[in-house]
Structures are given as structure tokens and as C-alpha cells.
BATORVO-347879 format. One line per 3 residues: their letters; for each residue x, y negated, z of N, C-alpha, C. Coordinates in steps of 0.1 Angstrom, whole numbers. Example, Ala and Ser with C-alpha at 12.3 -4.5 7.8 and 13.67 -1.06 7.14 Angstrom:
! residues 2
AS = 132:57:78:123:45:78:132:33:78; 128:22:71:137:11:71:129:0:79
This chain:
! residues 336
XXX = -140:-494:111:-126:-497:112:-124:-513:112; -114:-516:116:-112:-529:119:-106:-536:107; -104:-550:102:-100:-554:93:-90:-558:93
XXX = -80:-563:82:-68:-566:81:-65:-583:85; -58:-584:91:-61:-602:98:-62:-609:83; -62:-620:88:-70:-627:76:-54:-634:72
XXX = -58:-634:57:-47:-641:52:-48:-655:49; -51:-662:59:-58:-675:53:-42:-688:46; -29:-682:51:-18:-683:43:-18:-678:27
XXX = -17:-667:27:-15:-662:16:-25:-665:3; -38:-664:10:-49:-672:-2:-51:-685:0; -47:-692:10:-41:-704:9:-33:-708:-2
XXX = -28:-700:-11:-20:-704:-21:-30:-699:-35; -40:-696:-31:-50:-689:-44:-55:-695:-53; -47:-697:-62:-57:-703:-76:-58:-693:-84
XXX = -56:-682:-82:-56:-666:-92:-46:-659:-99; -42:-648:-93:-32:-641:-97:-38:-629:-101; -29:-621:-110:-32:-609:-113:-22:-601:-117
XXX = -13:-590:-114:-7:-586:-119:-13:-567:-123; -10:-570:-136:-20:-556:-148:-8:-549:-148; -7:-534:-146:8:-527:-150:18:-534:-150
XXX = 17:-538:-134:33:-546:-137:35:-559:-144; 26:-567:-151:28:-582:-162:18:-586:-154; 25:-598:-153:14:-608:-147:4:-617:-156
XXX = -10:-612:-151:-16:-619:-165:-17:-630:-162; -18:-635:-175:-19:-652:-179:-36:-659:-175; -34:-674:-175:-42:-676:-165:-51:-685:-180
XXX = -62:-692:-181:-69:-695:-194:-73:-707:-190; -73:-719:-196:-81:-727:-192:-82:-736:-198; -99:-740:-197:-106:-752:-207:-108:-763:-207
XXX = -100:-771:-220:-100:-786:-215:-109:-792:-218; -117:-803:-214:-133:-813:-212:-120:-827:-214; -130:-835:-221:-123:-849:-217:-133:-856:-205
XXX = -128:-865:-201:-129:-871:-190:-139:-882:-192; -152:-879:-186:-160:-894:-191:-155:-905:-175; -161:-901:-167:-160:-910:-154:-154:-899:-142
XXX = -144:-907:-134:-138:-903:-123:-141:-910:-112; -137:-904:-99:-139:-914:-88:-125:-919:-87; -115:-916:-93:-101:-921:-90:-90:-918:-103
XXX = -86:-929:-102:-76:-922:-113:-64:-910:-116; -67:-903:-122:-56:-891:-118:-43:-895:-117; -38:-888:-111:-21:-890:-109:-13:-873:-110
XXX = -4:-873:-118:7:-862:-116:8:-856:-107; 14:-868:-96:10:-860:-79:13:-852:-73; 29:-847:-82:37:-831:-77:53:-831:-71
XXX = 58:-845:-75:66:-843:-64:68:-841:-50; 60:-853:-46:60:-849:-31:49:-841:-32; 53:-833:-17:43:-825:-10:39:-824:5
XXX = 24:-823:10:25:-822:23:23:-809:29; 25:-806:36:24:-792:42:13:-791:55; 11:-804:59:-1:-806:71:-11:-807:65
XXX = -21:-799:77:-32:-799:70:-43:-807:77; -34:-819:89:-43:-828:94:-55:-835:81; -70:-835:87:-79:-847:83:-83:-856:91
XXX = -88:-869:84:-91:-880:88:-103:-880:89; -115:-891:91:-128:-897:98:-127:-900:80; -146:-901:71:-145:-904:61:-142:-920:66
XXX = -140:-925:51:-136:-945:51:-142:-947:38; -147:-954:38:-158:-961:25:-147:-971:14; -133:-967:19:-124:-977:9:-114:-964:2
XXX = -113:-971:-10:-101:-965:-20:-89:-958:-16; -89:-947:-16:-76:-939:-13:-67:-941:-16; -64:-951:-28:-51:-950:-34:-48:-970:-24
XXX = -54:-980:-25:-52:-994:-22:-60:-1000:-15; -69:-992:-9:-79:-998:4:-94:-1009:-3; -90:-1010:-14:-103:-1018:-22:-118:-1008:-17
XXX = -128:-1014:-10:-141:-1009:-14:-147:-1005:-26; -153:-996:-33:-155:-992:-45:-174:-990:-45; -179:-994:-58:-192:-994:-58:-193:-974:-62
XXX = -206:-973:-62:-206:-962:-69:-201:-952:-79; -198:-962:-95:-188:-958:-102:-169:-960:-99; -166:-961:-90:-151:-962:-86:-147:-977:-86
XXX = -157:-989:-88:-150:-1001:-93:-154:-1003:-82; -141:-1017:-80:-137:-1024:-67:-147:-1034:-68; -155:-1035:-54:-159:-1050:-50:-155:-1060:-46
XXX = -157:-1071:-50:-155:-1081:-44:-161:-1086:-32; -161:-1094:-25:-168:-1101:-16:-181:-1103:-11; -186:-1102:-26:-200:-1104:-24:-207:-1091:-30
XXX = -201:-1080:-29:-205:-1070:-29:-209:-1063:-47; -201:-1074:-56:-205:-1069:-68:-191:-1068:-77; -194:-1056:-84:-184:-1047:-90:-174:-1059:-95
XXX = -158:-1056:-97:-148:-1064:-104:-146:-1058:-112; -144:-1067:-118:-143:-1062:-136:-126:-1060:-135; -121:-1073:-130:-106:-1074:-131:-101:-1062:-123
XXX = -106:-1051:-116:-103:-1042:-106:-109:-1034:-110; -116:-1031:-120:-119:-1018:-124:-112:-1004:-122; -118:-994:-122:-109:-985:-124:-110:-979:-144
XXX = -98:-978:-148:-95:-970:-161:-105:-954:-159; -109:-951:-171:-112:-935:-172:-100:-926:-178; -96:-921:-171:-84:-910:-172:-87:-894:-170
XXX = -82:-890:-177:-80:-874:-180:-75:-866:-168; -82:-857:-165:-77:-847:-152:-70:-834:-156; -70:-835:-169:-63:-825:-173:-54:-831:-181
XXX = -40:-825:-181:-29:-820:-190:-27:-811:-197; -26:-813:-209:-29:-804:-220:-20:-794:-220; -5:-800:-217:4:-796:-219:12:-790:-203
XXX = -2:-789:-196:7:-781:-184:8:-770:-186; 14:-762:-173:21:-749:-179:13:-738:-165; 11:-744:-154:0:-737:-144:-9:-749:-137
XXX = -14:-745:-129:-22:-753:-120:-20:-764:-117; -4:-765:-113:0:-774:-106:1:-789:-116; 6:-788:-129:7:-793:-137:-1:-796:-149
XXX = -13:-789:-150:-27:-787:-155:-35:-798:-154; -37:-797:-140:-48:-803:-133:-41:-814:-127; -45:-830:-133:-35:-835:-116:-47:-838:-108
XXX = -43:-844:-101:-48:-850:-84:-45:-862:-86; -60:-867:-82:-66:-880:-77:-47:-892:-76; -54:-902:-77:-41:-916:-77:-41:-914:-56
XXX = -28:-913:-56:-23:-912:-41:-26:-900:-33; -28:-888:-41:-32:-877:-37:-15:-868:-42; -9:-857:-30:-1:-848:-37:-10:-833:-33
XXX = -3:-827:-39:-11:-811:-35:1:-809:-22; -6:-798:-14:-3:-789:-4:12:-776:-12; 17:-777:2:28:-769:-3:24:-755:-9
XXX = 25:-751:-19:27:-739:-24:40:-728:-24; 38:-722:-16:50:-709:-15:55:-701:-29; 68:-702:-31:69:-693:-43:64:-679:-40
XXX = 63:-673:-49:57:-660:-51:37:-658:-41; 33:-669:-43:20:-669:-40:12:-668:-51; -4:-670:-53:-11:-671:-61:-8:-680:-72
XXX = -6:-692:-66:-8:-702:-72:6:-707:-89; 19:-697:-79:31:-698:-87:33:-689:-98; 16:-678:-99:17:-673:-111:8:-674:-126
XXX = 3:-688:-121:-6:-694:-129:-1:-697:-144; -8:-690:-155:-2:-694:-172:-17:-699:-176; -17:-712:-181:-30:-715:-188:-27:-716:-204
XXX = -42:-715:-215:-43:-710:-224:-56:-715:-227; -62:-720:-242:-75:-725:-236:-82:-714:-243; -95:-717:-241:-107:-701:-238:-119:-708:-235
XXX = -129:-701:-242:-146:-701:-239:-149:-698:-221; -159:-701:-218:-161:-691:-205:-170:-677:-213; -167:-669:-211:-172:-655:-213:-180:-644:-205
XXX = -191:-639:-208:-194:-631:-200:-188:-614:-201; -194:-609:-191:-187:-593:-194:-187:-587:-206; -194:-591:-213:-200:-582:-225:-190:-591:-235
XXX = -187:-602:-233:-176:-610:-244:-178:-617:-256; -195:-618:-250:-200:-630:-255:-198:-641:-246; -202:-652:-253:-200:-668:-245:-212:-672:-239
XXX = -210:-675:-222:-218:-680:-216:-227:-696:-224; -239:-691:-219:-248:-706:-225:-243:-717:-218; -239:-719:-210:-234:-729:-200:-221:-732:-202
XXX = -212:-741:-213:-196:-744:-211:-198:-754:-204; -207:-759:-200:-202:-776:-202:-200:-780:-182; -198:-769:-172:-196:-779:-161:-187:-769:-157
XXX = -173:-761:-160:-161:-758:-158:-150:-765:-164; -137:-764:-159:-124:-772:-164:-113:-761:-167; -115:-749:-160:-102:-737:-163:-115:-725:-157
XXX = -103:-719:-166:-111:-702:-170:-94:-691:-158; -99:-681:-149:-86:-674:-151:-91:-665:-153; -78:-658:-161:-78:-645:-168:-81:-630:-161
XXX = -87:-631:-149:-87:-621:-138:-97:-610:-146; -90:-598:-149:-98:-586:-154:-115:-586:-158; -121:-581:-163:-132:-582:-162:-141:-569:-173
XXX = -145:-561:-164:-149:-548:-171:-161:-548:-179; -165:-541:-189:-175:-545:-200:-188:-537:-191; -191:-546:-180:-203:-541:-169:-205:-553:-163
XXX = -217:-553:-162:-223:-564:-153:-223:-560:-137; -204:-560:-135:-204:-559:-116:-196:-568:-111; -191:-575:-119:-179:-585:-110:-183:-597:-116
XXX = -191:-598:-104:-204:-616:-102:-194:-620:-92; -202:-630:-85:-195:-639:-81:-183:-633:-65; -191:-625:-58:-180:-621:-42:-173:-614:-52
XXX = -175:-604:-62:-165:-597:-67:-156:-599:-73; -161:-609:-77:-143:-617:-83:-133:-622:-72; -140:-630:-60:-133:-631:-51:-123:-618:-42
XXX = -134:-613:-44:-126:-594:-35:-117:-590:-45; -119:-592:-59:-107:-586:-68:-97:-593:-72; -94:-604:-68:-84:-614:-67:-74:-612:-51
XXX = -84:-608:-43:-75:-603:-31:-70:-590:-36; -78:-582:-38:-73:-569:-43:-57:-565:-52; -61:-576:-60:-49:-575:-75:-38:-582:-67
XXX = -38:-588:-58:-32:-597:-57:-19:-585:-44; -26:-581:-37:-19:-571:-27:-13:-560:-37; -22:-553:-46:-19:-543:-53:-3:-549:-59
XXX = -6:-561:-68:6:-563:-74:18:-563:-65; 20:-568:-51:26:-563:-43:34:-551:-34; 24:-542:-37:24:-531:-29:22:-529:-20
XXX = 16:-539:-13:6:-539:2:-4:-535:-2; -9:-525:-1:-20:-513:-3:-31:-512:12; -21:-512:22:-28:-514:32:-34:-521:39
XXX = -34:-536:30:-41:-547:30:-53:-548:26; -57:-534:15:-72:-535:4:-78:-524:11; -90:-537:14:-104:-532:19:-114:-539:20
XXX = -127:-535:23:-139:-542:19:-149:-535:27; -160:-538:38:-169:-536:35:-183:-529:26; -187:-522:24:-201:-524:21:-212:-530:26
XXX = -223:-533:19:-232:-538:29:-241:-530:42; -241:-519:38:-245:-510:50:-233:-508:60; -216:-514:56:-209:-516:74:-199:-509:69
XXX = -201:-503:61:-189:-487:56:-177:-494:57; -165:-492:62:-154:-494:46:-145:-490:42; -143:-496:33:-139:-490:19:-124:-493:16
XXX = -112:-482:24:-100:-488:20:-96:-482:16; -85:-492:6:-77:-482:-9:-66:-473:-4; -62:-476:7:-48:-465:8:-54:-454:17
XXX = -69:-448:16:-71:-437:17:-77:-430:5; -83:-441:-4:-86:-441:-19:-73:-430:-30; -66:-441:-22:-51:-433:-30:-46:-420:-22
XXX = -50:-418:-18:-46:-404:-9:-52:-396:-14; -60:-398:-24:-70:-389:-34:-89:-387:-30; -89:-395:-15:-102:-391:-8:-113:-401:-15
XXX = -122:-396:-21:-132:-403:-26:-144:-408:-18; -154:-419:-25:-167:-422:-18:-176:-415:-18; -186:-411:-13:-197:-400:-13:-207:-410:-9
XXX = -219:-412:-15:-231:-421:-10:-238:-414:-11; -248:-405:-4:-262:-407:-4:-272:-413:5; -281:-418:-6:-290:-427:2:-282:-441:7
XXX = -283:-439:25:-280:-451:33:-263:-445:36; -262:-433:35:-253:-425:43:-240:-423:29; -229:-434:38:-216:-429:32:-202:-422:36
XXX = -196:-410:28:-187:-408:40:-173:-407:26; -162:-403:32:-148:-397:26:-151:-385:20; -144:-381:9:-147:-367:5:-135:-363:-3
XXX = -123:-354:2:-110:-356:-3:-111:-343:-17; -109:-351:-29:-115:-347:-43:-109:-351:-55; -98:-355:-51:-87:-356:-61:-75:-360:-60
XXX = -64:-363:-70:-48:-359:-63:-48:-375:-60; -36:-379:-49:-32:-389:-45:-28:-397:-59; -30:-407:-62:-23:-415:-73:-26:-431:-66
XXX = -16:-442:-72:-15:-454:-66:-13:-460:-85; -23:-455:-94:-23:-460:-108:-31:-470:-109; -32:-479:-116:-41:-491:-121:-54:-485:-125
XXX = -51:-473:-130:-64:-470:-133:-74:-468:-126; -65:-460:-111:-74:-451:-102:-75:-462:-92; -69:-478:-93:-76:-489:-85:-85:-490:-90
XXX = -84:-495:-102:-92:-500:-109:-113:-490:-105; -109:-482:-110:-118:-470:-102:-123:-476:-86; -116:-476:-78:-119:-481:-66:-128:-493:-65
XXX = -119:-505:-74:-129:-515:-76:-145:-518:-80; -144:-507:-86:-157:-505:-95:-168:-500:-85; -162:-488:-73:-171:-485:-62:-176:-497:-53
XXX = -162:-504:-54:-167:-515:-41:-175:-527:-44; -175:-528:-58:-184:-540:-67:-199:-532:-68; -198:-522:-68:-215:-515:-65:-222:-518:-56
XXX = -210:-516:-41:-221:-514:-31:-213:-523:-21; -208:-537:-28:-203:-544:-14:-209:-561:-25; -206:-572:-16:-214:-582:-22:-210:-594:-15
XXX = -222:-603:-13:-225:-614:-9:-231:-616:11; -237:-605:12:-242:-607:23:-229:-594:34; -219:-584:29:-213:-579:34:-201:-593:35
XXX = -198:-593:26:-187:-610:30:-187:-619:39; -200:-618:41:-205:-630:50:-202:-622:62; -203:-607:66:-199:-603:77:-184:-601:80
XXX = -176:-604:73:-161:-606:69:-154:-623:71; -166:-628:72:-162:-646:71:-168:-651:83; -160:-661:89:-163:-671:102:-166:-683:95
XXX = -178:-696:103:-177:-706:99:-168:-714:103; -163:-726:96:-154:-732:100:-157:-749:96; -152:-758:102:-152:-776:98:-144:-780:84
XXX = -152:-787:83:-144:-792:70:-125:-798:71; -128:-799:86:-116:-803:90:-106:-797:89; -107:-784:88:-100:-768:91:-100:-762:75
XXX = -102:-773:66:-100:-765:53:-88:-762:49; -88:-750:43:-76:-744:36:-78:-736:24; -67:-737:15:-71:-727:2:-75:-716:5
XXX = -83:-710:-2:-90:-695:1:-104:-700:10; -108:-708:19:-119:-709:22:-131:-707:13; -141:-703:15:-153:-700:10:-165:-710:15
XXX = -172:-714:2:-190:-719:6:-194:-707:7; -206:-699:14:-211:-690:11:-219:-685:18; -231:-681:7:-247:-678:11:-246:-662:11
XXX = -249:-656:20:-249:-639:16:-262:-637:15; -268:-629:9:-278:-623:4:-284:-616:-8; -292:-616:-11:-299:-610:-27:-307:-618:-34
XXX = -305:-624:-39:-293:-630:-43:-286:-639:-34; -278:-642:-31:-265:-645:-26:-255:-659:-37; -249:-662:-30:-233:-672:-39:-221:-677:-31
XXX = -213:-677:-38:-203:-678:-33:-190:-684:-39; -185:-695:-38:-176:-704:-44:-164:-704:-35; -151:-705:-43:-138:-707:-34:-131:-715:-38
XXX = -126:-723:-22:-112:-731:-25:-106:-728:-36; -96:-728:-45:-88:-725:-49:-71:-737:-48; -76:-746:-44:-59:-757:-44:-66:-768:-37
XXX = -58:-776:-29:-61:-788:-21:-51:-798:-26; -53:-809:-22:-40:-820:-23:-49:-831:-9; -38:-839:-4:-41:-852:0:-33:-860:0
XXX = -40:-872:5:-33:-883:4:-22:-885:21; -18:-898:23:-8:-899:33:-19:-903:45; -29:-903:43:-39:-906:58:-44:-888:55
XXX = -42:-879:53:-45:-868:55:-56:-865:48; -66:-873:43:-79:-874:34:-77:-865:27; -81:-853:25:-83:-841:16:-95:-840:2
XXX = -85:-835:-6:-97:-831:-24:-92:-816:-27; -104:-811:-28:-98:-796:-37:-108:-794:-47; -101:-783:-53:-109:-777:-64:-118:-761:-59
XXX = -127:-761:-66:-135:-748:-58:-138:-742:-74; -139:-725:-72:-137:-717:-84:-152:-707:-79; -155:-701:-88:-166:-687:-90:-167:-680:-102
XXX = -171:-668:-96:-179:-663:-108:-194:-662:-103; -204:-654:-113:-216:-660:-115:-222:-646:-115; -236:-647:-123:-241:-641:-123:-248:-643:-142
XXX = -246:-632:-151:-245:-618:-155:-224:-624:-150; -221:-610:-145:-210:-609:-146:-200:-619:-160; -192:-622:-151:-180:-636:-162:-168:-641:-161
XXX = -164:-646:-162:-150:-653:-162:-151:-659:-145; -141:-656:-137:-136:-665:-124:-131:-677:-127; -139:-693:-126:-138:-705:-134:-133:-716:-123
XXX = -131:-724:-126:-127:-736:-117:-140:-754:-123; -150:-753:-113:-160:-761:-113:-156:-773:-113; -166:-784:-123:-167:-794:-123:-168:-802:-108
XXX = -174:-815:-104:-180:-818:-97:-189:-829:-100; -202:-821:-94:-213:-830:-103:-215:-845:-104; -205:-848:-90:-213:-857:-85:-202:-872:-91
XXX = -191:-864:-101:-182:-878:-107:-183:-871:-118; -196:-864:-126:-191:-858:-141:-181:-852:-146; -173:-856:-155:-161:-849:-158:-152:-843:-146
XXX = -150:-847:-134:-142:-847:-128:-138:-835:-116; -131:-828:-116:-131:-812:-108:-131:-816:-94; -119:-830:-90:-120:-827:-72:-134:-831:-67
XXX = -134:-825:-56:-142:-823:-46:-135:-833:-35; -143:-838:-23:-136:-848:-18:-137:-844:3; -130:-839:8:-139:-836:19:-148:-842:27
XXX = -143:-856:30:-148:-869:35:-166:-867:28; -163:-864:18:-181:-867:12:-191:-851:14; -184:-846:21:-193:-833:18:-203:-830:28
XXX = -215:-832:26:-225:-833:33:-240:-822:28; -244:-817:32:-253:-812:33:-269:-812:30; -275:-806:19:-272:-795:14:-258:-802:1
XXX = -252:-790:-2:-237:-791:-9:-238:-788:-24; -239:-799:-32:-242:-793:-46:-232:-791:-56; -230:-783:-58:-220:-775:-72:-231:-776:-82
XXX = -223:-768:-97:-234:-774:-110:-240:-761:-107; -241:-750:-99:-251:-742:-104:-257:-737:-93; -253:-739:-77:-257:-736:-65:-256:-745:-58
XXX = -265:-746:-45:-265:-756:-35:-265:-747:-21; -256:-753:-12:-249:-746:1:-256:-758:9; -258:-750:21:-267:-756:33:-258:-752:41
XXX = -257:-762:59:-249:-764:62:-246:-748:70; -237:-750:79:-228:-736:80:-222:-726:65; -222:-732:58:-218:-721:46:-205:-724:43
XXX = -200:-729:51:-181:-730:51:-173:-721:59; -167:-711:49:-167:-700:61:-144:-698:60; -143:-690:62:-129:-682:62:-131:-672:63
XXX = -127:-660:50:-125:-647:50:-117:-641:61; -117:-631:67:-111:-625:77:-98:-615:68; -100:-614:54:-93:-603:44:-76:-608:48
């Protein structure tokens, strides 16, 4: 069967929603202080742009055109750091925000991208929190995440890293009642959609060979998604996604885009929010989950320490996050 066009709008607004029986769950997230940035944060939420033009990278300061050495400090003339032009180390987080938007700011001369009410992004509640694995103990690794969200997570090691992604599309339709939006792939081609799920018709797998098998009463309950989910986190993944995703330019970024390696092992990281500046220069933040099953997080970036944006202009190949490295073509867009 064919797929549902892609919503590269709708998860364009994805920094994680979930709605559980009707309440929208609250979103978690962990504050780090700030050792070194490439730029000073800024609030950054009044204005907004809605284009998603990019520019050529430029080796000068986004926010006042100064050249900057490696640590963010302005050069002078002869090519050595200014002290009097330094940049300050500032906090990317707000303690006291209330979602994403106010959470996290954005880079000095950076605003975020328009967000649509009633999208992902407008139902963000933060709260701070460990990162956790399924089992609800604490992952060995806190130290290169900045926000946790609260997206479901079953006392089973299935919802790694595409699976959090696929259940964030999922929850996200469910909570609206577009039902006929949720589907997935397996890796052997199958798929797997819920509003035949809810018609009561079940998965049957043997072996290679999967079919429908109508085996219980229609229901559209949380539970009997939830059920669903659990089939599609078995036998769909990393390398079936990849058959769901196009590559695309960095130029052409948008929320919801995906890095991503399919395979066994496999990875896979997502957009979750953009901002830029008034030359169109783009920074986002990129989220995952992992491997033993865990919390869907929002990543550091290695390459300014404390600091979460990502910068498009710099992204070059192979692509390092703190816990995977992407080689080139792995910038894709979900077709979901």
C-alpha cells in the first residue's frame, strides 16, 4: 500500500507531543549549565520567520559580522583573539520556561520558525528529570543531553531510537483522530496500518510471511493502540524508515527531518525546532532515542560543549552527535 504524503508541515512543528487518554502529557527537561558557546543566547521569540530560505556558509559572526577564532572570540586584524570582543558564556537554557520555545533560547540574532498553534511544538510542558532507560533506571550517560520528553515508554526494551520517532508520529495523529494517517512499514515491506488495526484485524507473522487476521472487536482505545505500537516496534526499525525517507540538502531543512543510518544496528536522530537569523543562516536542535530503549532527548552539540544548536552552514561530513556519526546522504525527509 501506498503511504500517507508526508507531513513535512506538521512535524515541522515537532519537538514532541503526546496526548495519553485525552491529557496531554507534559514534556521533561534537563538543565546543564553552560560552559562554552558559539554564540550568545538570545530569547529570540518575538519575531518570527516563516522562510525557510538558506545562505552560502560565512566565516563571520551571525549576530555583528566580527570574524571569530575557534572559541567564539572576535579577531582582530592580525588574526588574534580580542579580549575587548570577547564573547560572554551564557546559559541556553531557561529555567523558568514553560515549553520549548521559552526553554531553550536561540543563538544572539537567531528567531525560531513559525510554529502553528495546535502543532507539536505548542504542546510542550517542561519539568526537570534524569534521562531514563525502559526499565527506569538512569542511563550511564547524563552528561550530553539538555531536555528529556515525556513520550510513553513501556517497561521493554522496543522503543530505541526509529521507535520513538514512529511513536511521536503515531501519538501525535492518534491524539487527533486522524487514524488514517498511522502506518509503518516493516522491514520485510509489510504495512502496518492502524485504522485496519482498529477494525479489530490483527498481525499474523510467520517466519518471512505476514498477513491480516480479523480476531478481535473493532476498538480505537489507547490501549488497543498502544498494542499496535508494540507490533510495529518488533518488526519495523531503522533500515524499514530509510525505505520511508528521501535524501534531501541541508538547504531544504525542516523540523521533522531526519540524520539516518538504517540497518542492524542502525541510528537515527531528528530535527526537532529551527531558528534563523535575517540572512536565512539556519541552527536547530536534533533529538533521539537510543539504544537499551529510553527517554526521546534533545542532544548536546559536541562540537561547542554545553551548547544544543547545531549550525547548518557547519555541517559536514562524517556528522558527529555525542553518540553517533552520520556519513554523507543521511539527511533524509520522512514520507509519514
Amino acid at each position: 500500500m501506498m503511504k500517507k504524503s508526508s507531513l513535512c508541515y506538521v512535524i515541522a512543528k515537532i519537538a514532541g507531543v503526546v496526548l495519553l487518554l485525552g491529557t496531554i502529557v507534559a514534556i521533561v527537561f534537563v538543565l546543564h549549565p553552560i560552559k562554552s558557546s558559539r554564540h550568545p543566547a538570545s530569547d529570540g521569540n518575538e519575531q518570527r520567520y516563516s522562510s525557510t530560505k538558506d545562505t552560502s556558509a560565512s566565516n563571520k559572526d551571525r549576530s555583528n559580522g566580527e570574524s571569530l577564532d575557534a572559541k567564539g572570540n572576535a579577531l582582530n586584524k592580525k588574526g588574534d583573539s580580542s579580549k575587548k570582543n570577547s564573547k560572554k558564556k551564557v546559559s541556553y537554557i531557561n529555567k523558568e520556561g514553560s515549553d520549548l520555545t521559552t526553554r531553550i533560547r536561540v543563538p544572539e540574532g537567531f528567531t525560531r520558525i513559525d510554529v502553528t498553534d495546535g502543532s507539536f511544538a505548542a504542546y510542550l510542558k517542561p519539568a526537570d528529570s534524569p534521562l531514563l532507560l525502559y526499565d527506569g533506571s538512569e542511563k550511564a550517560n547524563q552528561a550530553d543531553h539538555v531536555a528529556i520528553f515525556s513520550l510513553p515508554i513501556e517497561n521493554a526494551d522496543l522503543q530505541q531510537c526509529a521507535d520513538s520517532i514512529m511513536r511521536i508520529y503515531a501519538e501525535y495523529y492518534y491524539s487527533k483522530g486522524q487514524y488514517d494517517q498511522i502506518g509503518f512499514h516493516f522491514t520485510n515491506g509489510f504495512y502496518a496500518e492502524y485504522a485496519r488495526w482498529r477494525q479489530g484485524y490483527r498481525i499474523l507473522v510467520k517466519e518471512n510471511t505476514v498477513s491480516w487476521v480479523k480476531s478481535a472487536e473493532a476498538s480505537d482505545s489507547y490501549e488497543s493502540f498502544e498494542k499496535y505500537l508494540h507490533v510495529v516496534f518488533n518488526y519495523a526499525g531503522t533500515a524499514s524508515m530509510q525505505s520511508e525517507a528521501s535524501p534531501i540538502s541541508i538547504d531544504e531543512l525542516q523540523i521533522g527531518d531526519v540524520f539516518l543510518k538504517g540497518g542492524s544496528p542502525g541510528h537515527v536522530v531528528m530535527v526537532v525546532d529551527i531558528c534563523q537569523n535575517e540572512k536565512g543562516e539556519k541552527a536547530f536542535l536534533l533529538a533521539q532515542g537510543y539504544m537499551p530503549a529510553q527517554g526521546f532527548h534533545i542532544l548536546k552539540n559536541p562540537k561547542y560543549s554545553e551548547e544544543p544548536w547545531y549550525y547548518a552552514d557547519e555541517v559536514t561530513y562524517p556528522f558527529k552527535t555525542p553518540e553517533y556519526t552520520f556519513q554523507e546522504g543521511s539527511l533524509m525527509r520522512l514520507n509519514y
